[in-house]
C-alpha positions in Angstrom: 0.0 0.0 0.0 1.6 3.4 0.5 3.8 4.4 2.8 3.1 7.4 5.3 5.6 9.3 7.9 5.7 11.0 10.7 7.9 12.6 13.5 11.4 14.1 13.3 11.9 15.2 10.2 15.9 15.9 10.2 18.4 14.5 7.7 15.4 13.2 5.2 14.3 10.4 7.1 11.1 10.8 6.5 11.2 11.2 2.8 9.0 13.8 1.8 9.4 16.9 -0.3 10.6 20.1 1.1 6.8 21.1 0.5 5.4 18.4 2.9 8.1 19.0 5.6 6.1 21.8 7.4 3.0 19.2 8.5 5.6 16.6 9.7 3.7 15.8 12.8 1.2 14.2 11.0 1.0 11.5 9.0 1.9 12.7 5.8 2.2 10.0 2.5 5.6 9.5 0.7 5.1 10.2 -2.8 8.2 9.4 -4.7 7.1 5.4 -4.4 4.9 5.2 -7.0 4.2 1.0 -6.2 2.6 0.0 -3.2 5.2 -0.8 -0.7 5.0 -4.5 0.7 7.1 -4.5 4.0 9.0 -1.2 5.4 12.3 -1.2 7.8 13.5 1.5 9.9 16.5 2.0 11.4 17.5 5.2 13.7 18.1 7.6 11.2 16.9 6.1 7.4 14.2 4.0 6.0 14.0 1.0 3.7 10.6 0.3 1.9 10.2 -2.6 -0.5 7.6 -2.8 -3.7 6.8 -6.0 -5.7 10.2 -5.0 -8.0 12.2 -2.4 -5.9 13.9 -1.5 -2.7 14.0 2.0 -2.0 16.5 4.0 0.7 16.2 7.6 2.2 17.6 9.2 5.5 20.9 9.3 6.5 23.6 7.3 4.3 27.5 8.9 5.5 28.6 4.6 5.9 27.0 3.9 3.5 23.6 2.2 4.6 21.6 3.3 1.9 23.1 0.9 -0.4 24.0 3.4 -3.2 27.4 2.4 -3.2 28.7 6.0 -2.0 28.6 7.7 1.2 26.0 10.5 0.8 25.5 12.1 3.8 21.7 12.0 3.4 18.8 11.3 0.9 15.9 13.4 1.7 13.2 11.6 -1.0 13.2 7.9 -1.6 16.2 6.4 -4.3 16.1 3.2 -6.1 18.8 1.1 -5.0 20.1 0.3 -8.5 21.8 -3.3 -7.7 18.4 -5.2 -7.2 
């Protein structure tokens, strides 16, 4: 189905847009997954959400948890990891 955050809203953890970030207290739907998400993992400061035919990582990533194969320091909207 789709995914929805809420609460602190530092270091793109939550994954929404700029535009959404003002309302972050309430449950507020991540729009940059376009396929319903099947099972969601959180860890303390970034997300991982899995469709039928993608994984997708946002939040903080400087070691490299988001599985992009760099250290960004954070993704604030949901990314494709590109090796599933």
């Amino acid at each position: 189905g789709a995914l929805y955050t809420f609460g602190e809203r530092d270091s793109g953890k939550l994954g929404l847009g700029t535009e959404q970030l003002s309302a972050h207290r309430l449950p507020q739907r991540v729009k940059n997954i376009k396929a319903p998400v099947r099972k969601v993992a959180c860890g303390g400061g970034h997300t991982v959400a899995l469709t039928e035919d993608d994984v997708y990582t946002f939040g903080l990533g400087q070691f490299g948890q988001l599985g992009h194969g760099t250290f960004i320091f954070e993704s604030r909207l949901p990314r494709s990891v590109e090796h599933f």
